[in-house]
N, C-alpha and C positions, 0 to 999 in steps of 0.2 A: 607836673601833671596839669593839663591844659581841661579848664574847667567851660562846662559846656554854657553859655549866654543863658540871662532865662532869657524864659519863653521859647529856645531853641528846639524843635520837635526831635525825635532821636532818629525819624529817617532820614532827616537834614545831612544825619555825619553817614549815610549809609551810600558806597559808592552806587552811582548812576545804573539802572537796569538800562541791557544792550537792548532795541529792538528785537526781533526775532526777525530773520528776510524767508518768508514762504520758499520760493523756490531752493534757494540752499535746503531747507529742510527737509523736503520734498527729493532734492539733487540724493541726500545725505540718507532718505529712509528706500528710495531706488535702489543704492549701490546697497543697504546691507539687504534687501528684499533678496537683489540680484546673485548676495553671497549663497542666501539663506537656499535659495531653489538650486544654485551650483551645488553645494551641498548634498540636497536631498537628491537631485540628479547622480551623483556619483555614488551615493548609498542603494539608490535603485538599482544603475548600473552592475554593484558589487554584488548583490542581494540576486540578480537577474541570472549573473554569470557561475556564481555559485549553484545555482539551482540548475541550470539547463545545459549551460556551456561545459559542459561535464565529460571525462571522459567516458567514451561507448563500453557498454557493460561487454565482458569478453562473452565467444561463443562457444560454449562447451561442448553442443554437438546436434547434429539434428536428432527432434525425437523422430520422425519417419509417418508413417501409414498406420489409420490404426480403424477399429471399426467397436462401439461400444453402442450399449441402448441405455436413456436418461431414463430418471424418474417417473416421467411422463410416460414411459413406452415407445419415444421414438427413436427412432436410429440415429447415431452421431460419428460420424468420422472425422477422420484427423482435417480435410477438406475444409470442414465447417467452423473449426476453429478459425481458420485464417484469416486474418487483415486484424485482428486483437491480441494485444497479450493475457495469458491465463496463470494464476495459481493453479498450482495442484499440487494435492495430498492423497498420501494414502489410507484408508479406514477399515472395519466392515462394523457391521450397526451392532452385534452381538459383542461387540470386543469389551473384556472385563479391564483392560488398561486403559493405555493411554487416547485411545481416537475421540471419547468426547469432548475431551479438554483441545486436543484437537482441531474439532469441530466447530469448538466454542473461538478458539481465536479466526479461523474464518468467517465464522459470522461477524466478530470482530474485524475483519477486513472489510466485509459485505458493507457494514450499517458506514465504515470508514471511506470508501467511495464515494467521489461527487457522483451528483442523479444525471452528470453528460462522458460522463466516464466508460468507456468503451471494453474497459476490462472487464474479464469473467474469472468465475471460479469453477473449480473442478476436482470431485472427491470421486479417488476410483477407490469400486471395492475388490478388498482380498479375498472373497466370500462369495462368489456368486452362484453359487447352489443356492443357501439360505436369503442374501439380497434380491429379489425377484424386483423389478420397477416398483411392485406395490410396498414393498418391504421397506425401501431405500425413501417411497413418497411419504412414507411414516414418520421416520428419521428423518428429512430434509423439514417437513412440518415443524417440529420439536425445533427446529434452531432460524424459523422463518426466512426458510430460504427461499430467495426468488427465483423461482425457476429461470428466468427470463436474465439472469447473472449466473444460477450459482446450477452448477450442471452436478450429481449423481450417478455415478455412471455403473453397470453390471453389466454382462455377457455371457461368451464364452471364456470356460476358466483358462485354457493355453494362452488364450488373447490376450486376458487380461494378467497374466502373470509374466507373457514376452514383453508387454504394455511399460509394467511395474519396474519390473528388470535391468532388461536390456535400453528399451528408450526412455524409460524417464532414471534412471541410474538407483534406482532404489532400492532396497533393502528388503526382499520379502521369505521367509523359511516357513515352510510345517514345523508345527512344535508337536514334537514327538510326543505318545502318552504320557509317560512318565512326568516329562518336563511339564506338564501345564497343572495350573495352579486348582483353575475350575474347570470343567466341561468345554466353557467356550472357549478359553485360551487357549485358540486354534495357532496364531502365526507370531514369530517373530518378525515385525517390518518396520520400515523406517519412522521418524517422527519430522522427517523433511519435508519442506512447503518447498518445491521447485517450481522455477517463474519461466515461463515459456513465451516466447513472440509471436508476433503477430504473422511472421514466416516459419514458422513450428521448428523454433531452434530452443535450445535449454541454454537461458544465459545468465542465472541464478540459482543459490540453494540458499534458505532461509530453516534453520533449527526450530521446528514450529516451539516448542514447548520450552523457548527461552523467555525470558522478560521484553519485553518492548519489540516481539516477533511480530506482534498486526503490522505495528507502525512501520517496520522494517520494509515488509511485504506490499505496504501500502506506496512505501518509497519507491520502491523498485518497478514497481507499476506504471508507476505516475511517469519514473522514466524512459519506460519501454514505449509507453503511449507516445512520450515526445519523440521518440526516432520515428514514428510513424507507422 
């Protein structure tokens, strides 16, 4: 064992510090900069093409021609829709089931919209004897609906039951006396949110009254806007 001089300091036995040379470091903090943004570029890329680069939602069938009056009292045809895509459900404001629950996950869609978002909402009713515009402005109120998005629609009842039916593929029955539970348990009808484009074609069905059915609905929106 090799004994240290006195007076010997102990940095003495400590090998030599290298310089440091700036530009190598600099060379050395470039290339991993350069990994670092290749990187998040590829995550972007992946992130980008997941999201949009998507296959086209198939087209289940056009809804057609159709003629209804909003909450407001003005007239709305099938026409008026065009150039956005829409949700739409089925309701009427009396219903002892399932439509406020409903009602509640479209609002839950409404508040889930960005404020440049193009898409609207649309609740026909099954009921339009008792729905009159003012009936439906009553009910729309209750779940802060923006008119200016979220449409309520009543009519005439053939209209609105070929509407239900035949174009948007829905689900709608008279529930015979016997069968209803209270007074107003007038119909049997669907609990479907169908997504419709911006060329009034149906290119989704969304089970309103499942779990994570806003967000669903929100999705499929989001992708109908990107077709254009």
């Amino acid at each position: 064992m090799n004994e240290m001089p006195p007076g010997a300091r102990v940095a003495d036995r400590l090998p030599a510090r290298r310089s440091v040379d700036p530009e190598r470091l600099l060379r050395r903090l470039a290339w991993s900069g350069g990994v670092l943004c290749a990187l998040m570029a590829t995550l972007v890329a992946w992130e980008y093409r997941k999201r949009v680069v998507s296959p086209p939602l198939p087209v289940l069938r056009m809804v057609g021609d159709f003629a209804v009056t909003n909450q407001t009292g003005l007239p709305l045809n099938s026409s008026a829709l065009r150039g956005r895509p829409w949700a739409v459900d089925l309701i009427f404001t009396r219903c002892p089931g399932p439509c406020a629950d409903l009602t509640r996950v479209m609002a839950a869609v409404q508040r889930g919209l960005p404020s440049n978002s193009r898409a609207g909402l649309m609740s026909v009713s099954s009921d339009p004897e008792f729905d009159t515009p003012a009936v439906l402005a009553v009910y729309a109120g209750k779940f802060q609906a923006d008119p200016a998005r979220w449409q309520f629609v009543t009519g005439d009842k053939a209209e609105l039951r070929r509407l239900a039916t035949e174009q948007l593929s829905l689900v709608l029955q008279d529930k015979a006396e016997p069968d209803r539970t209270t007074p107003d348990d007038l119909f049997l009808h669907s609990t479907l949110i169908v997504l419709m484009d911006g060329e009034g074609r149906l290119r989704a069905v969304v089970e309103g009254l499942e779990p994570g059915a806003a967000q669903r609905v929100l999705e499929l929106l989001a992708r109908l806007e990107r077709e254009g």
